[in-house]
PDBQT receptor file of N, H, CA, C and O in Angstrom, charges set to zero:
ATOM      1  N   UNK A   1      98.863  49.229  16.051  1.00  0.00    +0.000 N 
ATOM      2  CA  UNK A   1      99.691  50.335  15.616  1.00  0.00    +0.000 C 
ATOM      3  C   UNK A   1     100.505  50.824  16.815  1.00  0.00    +0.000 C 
ATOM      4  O   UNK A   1     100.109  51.307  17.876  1.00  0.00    +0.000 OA
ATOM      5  N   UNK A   2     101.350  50.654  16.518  1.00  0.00    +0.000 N 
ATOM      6  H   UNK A   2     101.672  50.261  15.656  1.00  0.00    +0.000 HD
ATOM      7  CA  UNK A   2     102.502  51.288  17.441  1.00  0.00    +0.000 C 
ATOM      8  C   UNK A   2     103.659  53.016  16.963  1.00  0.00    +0.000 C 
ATOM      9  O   UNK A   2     104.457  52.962  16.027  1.00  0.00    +0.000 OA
ATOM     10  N   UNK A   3     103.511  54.059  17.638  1.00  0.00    +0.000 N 
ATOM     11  H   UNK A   3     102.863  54.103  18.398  1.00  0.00    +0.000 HD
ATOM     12  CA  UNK A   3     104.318  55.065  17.533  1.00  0.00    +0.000 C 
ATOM     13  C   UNK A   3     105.283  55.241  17.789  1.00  0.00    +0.000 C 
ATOM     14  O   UNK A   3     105.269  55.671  18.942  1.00  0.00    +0.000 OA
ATOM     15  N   UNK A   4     106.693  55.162  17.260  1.00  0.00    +0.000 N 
ATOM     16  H   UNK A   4     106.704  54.813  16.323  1.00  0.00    +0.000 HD
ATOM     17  CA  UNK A   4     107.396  55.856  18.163  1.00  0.00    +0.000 C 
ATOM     18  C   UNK A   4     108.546  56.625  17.763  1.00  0.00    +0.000 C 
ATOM     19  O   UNK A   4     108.617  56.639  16.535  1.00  0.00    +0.000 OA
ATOM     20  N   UNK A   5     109.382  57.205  18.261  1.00  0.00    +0.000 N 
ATOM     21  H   UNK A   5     109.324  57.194  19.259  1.00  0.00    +0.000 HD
ATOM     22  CA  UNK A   5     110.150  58.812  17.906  1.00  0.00    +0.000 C 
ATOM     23  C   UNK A   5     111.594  58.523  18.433  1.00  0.00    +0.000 C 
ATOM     24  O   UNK A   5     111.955  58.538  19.609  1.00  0.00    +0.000 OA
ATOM     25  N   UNK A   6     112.329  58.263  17.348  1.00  0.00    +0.000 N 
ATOM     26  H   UNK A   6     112.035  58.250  16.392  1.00  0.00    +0.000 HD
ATOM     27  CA  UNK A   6     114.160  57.881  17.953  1.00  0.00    +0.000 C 
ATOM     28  C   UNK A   6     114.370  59.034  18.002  1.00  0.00    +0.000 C 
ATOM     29  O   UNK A   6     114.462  59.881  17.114  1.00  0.00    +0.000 OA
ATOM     30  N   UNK A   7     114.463  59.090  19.206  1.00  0.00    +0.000 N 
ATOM     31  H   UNK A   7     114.389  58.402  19.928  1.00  0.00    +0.000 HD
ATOM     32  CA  UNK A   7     115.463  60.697  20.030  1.00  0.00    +0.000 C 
ATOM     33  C   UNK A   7     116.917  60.559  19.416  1.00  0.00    +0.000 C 
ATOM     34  O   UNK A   7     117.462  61.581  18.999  1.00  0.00    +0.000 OA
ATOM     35  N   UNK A   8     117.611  59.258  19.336  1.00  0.00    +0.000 N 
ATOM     36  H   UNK A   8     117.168  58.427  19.675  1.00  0.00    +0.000 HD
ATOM     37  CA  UNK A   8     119.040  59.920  18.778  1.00  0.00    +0.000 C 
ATOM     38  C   UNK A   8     118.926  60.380  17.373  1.00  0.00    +0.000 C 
ATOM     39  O   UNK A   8     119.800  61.124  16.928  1.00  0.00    +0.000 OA
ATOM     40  N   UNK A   9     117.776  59.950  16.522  1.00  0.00    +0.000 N 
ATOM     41  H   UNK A   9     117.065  59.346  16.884  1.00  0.00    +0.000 HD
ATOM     42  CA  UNK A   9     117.828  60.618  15.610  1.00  0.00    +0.000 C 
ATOM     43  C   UNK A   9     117.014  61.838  15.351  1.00  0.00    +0.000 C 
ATOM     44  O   UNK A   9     117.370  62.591  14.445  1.00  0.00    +0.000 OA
ATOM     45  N   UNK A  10     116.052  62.082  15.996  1.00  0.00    +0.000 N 
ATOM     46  H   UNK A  10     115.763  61.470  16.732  1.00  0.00    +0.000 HD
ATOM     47  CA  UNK A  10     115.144  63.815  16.178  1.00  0.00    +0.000 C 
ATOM     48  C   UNK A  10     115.784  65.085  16.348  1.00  0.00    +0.000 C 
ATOM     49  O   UNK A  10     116.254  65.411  17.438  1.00  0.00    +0.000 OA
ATOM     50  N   UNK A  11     115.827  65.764  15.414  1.00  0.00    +0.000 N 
ATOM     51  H   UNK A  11     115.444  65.499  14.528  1.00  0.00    +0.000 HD
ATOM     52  CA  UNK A  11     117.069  66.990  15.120  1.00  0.00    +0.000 C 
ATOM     53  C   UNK A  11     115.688  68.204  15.484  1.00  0.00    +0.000 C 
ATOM     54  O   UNK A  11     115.832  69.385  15.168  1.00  0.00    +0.000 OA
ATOM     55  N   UNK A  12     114.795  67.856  15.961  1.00  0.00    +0.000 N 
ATOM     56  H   UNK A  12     114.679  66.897  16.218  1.00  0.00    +0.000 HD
ATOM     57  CA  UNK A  12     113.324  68.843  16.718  1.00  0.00    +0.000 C 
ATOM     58  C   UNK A  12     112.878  69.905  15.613  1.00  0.00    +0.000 C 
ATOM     59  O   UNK A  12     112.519  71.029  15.965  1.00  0.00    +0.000 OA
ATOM     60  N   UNK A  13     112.917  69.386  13.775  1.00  0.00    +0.000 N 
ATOM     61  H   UNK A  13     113.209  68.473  13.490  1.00  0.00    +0.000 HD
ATOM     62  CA  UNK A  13     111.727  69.802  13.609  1.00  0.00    +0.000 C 
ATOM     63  C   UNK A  13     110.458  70.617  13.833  1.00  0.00    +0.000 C 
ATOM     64  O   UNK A  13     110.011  71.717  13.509  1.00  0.00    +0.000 OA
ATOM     65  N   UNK A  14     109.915  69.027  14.889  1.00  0.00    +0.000 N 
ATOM     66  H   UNK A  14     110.279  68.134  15.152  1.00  0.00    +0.000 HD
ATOM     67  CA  UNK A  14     108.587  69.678  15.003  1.00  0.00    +0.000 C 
ATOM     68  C   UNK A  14     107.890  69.301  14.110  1.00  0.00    +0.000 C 
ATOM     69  O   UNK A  14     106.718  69.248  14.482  1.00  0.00    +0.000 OA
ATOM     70  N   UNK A  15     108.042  68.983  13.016  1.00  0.00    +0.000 N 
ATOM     71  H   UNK A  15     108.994  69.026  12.714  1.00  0.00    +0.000 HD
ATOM     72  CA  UNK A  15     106.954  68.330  12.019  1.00  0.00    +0.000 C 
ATOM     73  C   UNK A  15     105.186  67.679  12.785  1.00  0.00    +0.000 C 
ATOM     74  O   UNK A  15     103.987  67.937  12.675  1.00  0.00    +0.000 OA
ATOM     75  N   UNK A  16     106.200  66.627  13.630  1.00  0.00    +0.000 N 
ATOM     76  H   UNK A  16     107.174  66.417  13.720  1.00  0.00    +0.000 HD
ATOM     77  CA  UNK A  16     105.057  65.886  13.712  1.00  0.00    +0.000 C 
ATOM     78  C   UNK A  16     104.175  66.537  14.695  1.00  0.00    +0.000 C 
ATOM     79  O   UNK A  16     102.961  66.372  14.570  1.00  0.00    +0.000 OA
ATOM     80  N   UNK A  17     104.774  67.474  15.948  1.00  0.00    +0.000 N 
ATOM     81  H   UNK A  17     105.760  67.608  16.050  1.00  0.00    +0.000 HD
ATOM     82  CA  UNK A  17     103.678  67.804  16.722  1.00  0.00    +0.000 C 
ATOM     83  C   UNK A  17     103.022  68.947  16.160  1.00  0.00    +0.000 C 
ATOM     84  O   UNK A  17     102.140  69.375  16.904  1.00  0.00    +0.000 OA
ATOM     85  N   UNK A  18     103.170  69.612  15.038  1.00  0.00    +0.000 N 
ATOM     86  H   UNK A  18     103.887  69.264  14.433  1.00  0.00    +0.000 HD
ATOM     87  CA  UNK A  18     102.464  70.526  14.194  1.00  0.00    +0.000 C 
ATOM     88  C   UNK A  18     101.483  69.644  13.124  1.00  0.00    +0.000 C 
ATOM     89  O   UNK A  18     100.599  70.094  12.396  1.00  0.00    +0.000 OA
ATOM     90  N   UNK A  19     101.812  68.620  13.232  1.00  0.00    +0.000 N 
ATOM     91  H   UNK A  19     102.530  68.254  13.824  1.00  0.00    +0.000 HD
ATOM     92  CA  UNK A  19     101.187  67.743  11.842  1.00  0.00    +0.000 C 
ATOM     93  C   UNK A  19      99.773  66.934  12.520  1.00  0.00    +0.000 C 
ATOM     94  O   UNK A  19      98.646  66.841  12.032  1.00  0.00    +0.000 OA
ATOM     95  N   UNK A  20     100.396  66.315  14.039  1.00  0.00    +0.000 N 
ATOM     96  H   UNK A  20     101.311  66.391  14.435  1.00  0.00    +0.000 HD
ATOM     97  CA  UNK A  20      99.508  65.206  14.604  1.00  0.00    +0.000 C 
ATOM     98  C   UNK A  20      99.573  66.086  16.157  1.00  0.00    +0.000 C 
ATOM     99  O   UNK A  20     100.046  65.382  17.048  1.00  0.00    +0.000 OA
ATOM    100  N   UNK A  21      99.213  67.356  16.557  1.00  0.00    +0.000 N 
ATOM    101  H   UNK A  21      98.828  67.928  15.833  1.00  0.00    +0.000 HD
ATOM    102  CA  UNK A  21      99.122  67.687  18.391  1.00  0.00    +0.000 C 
ATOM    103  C   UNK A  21      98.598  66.970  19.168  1.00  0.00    +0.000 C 
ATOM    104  O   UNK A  21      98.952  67.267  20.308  1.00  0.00    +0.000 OA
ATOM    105  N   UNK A  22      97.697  65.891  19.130  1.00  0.00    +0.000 N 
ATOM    106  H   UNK A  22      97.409  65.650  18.204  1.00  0.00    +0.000 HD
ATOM    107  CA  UNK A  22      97.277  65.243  19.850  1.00  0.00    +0.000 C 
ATOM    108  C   UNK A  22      98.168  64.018  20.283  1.00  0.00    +0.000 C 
ATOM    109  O   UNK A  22      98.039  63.481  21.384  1.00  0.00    +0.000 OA
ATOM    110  N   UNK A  23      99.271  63.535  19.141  1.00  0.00    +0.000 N 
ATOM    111  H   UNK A  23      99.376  63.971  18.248  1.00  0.00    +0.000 HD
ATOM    112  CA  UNK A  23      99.508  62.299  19.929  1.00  0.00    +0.000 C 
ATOM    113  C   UNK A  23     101.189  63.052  19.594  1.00  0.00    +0.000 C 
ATOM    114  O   UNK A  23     102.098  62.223  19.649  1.00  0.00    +0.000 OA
ATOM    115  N   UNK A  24     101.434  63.879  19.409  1.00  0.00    +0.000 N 
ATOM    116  H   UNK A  24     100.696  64.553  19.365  1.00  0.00    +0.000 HD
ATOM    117  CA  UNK A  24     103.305  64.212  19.331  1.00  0.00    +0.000 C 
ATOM    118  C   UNK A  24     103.137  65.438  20.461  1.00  0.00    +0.000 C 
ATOM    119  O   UNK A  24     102.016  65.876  20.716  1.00  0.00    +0.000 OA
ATOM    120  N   UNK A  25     104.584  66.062  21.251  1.00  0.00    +0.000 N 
ATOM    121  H   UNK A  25     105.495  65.706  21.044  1.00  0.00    +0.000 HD
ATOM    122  CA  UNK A  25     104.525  66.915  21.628  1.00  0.00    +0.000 C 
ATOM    123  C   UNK A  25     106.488  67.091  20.946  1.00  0.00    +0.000 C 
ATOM    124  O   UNK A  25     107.115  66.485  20.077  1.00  0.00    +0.000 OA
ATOM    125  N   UNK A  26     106.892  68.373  22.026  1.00  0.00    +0.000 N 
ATOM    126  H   UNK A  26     106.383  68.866  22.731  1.00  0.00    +0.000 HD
ATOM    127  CA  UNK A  26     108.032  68.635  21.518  1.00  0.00    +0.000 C 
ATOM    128  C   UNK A  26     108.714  68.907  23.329  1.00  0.00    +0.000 C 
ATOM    129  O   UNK A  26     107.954  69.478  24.111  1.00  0.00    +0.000 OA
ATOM    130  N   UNK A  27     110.195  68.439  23.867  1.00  0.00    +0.000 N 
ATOM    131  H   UNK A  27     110.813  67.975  23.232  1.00  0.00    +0.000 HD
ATOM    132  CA  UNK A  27     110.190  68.883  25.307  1.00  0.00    +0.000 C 
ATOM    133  C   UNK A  27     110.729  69.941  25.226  1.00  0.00    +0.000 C 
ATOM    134  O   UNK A  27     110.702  70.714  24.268  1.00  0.00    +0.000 OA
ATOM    135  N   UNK A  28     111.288  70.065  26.270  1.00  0.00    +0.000 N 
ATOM    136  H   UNK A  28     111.310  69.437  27.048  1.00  0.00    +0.000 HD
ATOM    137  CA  UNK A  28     112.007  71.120  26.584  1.00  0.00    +0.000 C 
ATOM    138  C   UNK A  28     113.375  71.927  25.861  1.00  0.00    +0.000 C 
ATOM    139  O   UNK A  28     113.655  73.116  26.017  1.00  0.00    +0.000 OA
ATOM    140  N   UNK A  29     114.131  70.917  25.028  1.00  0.00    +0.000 N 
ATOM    141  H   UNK A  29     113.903  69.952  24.901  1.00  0.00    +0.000 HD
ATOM    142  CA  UNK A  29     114.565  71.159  24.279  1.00  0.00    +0.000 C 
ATOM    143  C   UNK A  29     114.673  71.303  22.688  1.00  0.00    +0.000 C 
ATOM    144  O   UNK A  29     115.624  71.377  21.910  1.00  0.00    +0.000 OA
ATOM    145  N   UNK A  30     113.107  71.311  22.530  1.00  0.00    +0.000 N 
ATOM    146  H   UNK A  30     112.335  71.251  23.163  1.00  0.00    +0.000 HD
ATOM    147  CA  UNK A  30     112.898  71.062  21.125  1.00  0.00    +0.000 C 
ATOM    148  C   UNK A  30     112.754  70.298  20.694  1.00  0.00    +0.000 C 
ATOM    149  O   UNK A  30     112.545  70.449  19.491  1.00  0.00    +0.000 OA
ATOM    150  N   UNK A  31     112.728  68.812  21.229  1.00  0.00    +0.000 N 
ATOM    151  H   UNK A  31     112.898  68.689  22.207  1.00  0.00    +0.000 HD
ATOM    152  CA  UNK A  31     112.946  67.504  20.395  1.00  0.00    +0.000 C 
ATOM    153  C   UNK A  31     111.837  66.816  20.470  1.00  0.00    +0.000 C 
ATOM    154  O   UNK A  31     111.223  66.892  21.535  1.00  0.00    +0.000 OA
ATOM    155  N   UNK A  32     111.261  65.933  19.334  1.00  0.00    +0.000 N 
ATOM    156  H   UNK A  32     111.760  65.871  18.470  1.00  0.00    +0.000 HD
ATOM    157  CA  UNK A  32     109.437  65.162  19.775  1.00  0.00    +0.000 C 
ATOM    158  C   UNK A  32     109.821  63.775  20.537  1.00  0.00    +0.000 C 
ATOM    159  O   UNK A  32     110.766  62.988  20.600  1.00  0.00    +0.000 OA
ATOM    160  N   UNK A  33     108.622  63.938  21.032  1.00  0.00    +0.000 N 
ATOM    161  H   UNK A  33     107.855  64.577  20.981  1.00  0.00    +0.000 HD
ATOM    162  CA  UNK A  33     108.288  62.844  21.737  1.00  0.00    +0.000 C 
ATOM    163  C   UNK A  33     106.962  62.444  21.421  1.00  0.00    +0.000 C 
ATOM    164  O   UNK A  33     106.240  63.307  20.922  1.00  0.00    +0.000 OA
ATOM    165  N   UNK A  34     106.276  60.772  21.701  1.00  0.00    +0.000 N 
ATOM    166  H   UNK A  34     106.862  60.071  22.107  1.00  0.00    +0.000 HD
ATOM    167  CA  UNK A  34     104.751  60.891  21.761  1.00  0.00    +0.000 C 
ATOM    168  C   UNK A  34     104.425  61.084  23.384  1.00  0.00    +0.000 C 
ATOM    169  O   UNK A  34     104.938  60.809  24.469  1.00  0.00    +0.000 OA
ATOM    170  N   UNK A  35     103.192  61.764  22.825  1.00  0.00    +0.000 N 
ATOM    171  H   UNK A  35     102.775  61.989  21.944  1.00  0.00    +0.000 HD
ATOM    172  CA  UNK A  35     102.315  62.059  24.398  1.00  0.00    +0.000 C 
ATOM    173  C   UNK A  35     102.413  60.959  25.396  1.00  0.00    +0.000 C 
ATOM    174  O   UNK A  35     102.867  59.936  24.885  1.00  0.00    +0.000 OA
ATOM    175  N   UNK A  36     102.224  60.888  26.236  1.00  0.00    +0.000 N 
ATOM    176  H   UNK A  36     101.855  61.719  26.651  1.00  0.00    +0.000 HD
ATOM    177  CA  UNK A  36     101.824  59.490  27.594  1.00  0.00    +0.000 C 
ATOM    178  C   UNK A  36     100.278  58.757  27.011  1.00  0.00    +0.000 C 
ATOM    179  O   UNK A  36      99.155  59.257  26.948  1.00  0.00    +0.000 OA
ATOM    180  N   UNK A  37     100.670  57.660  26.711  1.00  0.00    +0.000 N 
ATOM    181  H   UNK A  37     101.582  57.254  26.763  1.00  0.00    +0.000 HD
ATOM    182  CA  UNK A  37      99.128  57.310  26.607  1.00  0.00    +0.000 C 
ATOM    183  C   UNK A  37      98.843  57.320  25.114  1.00  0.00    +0.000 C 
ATOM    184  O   UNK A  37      97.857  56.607  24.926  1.00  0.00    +0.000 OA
ATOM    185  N   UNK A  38      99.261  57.794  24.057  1.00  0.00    +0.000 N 
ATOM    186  H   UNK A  38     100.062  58.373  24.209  1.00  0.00    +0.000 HD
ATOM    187  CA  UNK A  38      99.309  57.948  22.626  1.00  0.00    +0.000 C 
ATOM    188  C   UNK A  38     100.186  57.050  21.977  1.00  0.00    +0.000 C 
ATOM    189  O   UNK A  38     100.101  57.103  20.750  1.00  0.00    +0.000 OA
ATOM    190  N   UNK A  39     100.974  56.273  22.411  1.00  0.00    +0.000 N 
ATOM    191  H   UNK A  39     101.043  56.230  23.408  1.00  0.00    +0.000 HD
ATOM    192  CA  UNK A  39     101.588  55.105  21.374  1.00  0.00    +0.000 C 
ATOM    193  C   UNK A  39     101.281  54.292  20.991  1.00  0.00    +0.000 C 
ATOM    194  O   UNK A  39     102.034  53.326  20.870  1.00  0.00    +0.000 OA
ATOM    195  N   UNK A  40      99.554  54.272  20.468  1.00  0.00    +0.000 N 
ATOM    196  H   UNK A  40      98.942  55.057  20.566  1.00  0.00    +0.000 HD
ATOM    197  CA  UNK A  40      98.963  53.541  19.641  1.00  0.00    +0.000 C 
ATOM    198  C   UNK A  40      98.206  54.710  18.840  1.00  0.00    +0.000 C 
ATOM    199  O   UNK A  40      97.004  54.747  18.574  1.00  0.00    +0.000 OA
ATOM    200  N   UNK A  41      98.971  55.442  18.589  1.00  0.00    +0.000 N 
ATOM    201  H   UNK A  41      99.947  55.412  18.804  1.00  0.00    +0.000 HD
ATOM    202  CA  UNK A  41      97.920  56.731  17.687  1.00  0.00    +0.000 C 
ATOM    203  C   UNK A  41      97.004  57.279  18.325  1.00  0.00    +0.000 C 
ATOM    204  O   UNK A  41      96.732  58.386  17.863  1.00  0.00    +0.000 OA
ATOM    205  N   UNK A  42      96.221  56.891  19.461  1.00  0.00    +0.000 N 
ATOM    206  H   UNK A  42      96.442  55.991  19.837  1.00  0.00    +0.000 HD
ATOM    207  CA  UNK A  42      95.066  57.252  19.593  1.00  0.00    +0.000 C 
ATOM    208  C   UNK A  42      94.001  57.582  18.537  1.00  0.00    +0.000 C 
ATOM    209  O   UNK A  42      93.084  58.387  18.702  1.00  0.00    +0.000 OA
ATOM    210  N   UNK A  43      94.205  56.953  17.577  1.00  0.00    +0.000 N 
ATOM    211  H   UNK A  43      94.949  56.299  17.443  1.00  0.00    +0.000 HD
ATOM    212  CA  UNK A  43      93.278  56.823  16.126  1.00  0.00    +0.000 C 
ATOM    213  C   UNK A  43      92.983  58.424  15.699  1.00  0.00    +0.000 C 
ATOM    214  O   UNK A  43      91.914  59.023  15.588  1.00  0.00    +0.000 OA
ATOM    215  N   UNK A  44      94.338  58.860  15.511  1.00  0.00    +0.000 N 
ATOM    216  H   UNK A  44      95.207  58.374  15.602  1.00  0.00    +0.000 HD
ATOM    217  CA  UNK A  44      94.262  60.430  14.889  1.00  0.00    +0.000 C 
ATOM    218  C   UNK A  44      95.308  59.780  13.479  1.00  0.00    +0.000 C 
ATOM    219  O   UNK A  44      96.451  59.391  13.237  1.00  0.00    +0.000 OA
ATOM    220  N   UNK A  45      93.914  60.016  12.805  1.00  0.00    +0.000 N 
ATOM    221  H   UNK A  45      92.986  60.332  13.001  1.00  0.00    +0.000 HD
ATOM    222  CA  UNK A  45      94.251  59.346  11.286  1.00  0.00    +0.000 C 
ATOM    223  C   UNK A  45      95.381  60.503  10.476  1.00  0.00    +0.000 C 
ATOM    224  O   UNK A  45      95.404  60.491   9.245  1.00  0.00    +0.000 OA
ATOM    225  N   UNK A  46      96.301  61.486  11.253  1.00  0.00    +0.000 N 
ATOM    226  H   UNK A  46      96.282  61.496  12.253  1.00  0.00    +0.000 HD
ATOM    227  CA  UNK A  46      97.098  62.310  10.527  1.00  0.00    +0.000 C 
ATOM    228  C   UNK A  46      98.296  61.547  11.370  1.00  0.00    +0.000 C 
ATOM    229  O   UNK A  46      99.340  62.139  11.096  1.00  0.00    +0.000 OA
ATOM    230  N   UNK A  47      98.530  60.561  12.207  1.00  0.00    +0.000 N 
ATOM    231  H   UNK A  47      97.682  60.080  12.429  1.00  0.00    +0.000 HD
ATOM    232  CA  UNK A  47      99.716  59.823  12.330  1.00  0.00    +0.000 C 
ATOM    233  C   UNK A  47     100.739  59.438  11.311  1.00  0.00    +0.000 C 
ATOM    234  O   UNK A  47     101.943  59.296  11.526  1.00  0.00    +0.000 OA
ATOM    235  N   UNK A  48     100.151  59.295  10.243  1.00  0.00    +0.000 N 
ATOM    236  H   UNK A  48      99.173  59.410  10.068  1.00  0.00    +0.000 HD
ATOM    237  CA  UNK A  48     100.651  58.509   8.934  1.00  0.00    +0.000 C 
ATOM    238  C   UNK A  48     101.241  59.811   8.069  1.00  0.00    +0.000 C 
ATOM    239  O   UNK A  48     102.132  59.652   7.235  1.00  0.00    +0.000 OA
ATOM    240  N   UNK A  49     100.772  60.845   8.295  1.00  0.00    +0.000 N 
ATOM    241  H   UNK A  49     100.048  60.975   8.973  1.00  0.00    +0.000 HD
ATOM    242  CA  UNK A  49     101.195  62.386   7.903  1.00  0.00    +0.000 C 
ATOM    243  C   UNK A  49     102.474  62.729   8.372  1.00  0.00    +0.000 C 
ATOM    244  O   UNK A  49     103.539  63.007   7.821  1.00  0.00    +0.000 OA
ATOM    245  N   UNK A  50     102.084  62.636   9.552  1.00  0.00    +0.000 N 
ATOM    246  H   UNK A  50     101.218  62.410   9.999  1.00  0.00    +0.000 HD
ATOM    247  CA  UNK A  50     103.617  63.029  10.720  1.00  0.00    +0.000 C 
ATOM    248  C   UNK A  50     104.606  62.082  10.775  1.00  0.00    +0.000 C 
ATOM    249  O   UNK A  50     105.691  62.352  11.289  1.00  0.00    +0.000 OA
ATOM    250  N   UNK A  51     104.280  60.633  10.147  1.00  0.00    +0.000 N 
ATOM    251  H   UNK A  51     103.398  60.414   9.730  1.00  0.00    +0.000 HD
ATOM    252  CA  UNK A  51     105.326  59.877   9.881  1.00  0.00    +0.000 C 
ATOM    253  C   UNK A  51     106.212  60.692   8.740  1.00  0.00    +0.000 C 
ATOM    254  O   UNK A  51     107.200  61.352   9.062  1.00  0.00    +0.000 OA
ATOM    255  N   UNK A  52     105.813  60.591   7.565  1.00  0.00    +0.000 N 
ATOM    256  H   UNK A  52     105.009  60.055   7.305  1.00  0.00    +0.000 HD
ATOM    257  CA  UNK A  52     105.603  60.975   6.437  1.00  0.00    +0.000 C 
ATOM    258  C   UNK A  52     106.267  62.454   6.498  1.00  0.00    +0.000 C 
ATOM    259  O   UNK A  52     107.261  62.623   5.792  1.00  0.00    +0.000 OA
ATOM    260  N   UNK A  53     105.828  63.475   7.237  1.00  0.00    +0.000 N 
ATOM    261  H   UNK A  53     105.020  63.338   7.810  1.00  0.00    +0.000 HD
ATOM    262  CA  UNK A  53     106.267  64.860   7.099  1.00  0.00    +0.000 C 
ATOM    263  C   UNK A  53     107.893  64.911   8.028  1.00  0.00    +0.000 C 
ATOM    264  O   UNK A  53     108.570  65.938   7.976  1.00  0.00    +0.000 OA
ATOM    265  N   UNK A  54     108.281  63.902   8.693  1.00  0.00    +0.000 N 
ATOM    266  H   UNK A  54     107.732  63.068   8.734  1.00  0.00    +0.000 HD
ATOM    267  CA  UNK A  54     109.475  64.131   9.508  1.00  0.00    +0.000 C 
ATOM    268  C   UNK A  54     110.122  64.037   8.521  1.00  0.00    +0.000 C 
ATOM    269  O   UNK A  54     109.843  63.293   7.581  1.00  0.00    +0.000 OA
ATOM    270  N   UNK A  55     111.730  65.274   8.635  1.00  0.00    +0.000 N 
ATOM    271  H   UNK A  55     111.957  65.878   9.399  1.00  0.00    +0.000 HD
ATOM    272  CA  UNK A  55     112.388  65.300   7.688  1.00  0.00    +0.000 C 
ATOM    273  C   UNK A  55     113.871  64.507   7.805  1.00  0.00    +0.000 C 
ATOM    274  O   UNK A  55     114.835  64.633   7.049  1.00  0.00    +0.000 OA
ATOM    275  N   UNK A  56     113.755  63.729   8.886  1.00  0.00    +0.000 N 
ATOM    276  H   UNK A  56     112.973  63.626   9.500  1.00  0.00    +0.000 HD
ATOM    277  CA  UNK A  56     114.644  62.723   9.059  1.00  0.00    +0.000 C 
ATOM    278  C   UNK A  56     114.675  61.257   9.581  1.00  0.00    +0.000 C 
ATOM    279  O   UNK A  56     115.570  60.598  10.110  1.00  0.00    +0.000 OA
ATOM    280  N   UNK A  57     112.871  60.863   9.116  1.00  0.00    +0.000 N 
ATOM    281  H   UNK A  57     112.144  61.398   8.687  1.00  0.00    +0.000 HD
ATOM    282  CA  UNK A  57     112.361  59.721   9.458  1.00  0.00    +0.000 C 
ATOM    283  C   UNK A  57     112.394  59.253  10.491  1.00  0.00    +0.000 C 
ATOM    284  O   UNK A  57     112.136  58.055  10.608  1.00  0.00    +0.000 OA
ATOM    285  N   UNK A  58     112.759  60.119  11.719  1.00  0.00    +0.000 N 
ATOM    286  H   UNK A  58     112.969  61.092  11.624  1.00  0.00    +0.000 HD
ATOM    287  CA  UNK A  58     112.582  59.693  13.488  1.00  0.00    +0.000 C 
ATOM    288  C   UNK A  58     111.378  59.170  13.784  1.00  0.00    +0.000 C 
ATOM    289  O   UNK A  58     111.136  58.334  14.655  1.00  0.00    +0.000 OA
ATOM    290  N   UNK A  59     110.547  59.741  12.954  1.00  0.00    +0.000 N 
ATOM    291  H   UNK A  59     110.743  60.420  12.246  1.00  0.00    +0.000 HD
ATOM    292  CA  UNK A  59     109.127  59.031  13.823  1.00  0.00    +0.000 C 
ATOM    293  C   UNK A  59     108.684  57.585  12.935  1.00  0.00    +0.000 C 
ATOM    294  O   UNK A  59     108.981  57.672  11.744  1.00  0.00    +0.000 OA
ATOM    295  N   UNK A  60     108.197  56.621  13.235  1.00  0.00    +0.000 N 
ATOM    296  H   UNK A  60     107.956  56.551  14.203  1.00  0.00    +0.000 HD
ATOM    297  CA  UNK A  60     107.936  55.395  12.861  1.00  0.00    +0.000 C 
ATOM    298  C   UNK A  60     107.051  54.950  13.364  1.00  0.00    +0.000 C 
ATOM    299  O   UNK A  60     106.897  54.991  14.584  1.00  0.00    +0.000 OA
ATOM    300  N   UNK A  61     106.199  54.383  12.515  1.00  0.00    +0.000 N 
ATOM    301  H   UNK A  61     106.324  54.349  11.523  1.00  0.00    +0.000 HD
ATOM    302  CA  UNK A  61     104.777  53.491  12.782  1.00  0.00    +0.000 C 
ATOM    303  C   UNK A  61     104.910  52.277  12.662  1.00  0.00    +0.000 C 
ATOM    304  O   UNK A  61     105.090  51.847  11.523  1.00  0.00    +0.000 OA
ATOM    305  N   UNK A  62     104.871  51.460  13.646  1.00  0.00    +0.000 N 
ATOM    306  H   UNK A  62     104.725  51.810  14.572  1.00  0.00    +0.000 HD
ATOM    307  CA  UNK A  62     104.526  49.607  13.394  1.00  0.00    +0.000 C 
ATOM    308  C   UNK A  62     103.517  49.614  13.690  1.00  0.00    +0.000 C 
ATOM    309  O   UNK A  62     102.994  50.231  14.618  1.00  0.00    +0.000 OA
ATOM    310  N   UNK A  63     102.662  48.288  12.257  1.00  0.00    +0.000 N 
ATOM    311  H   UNK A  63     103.088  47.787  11.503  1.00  0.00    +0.000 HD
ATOM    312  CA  UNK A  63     101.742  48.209  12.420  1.00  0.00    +0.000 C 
ATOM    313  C   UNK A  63     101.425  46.491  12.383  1.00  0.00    +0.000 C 
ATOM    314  O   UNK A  63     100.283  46.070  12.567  1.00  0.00    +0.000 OA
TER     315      UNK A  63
């Protein structure tokens, strides 16, 4: 499983780091990113949530 968060398309929400805090954060300007070390989920089974809850499909799971 792979995470990851297209910044040109992340309009900062926030979905996912309210949905999944452990493996999303949000920077400095509002926009998500995954954590360092979290782009394999870190097996927080609400990954698939925060895919799912972004309201402009930035975040994406390969699996």
């Amino acid at each position: 499983m792979r995470v990851k968060v297209d910044t040109e398309r992340c309009v900062g929400a926030g979905m996912c780091a309210l949905t999944a805090p452990s493996v999303f954060t949000q920077d400095d300007d509002g926009f998500s990113e995954v954590l360092p070390g979290r782009e394999d989920g870190g097996g927080d089974p609400l990954v698939r949530e925060a895919v799912r809850a972004c309201p402009v499909q930035a975040v994406t799971l390969d699996e």
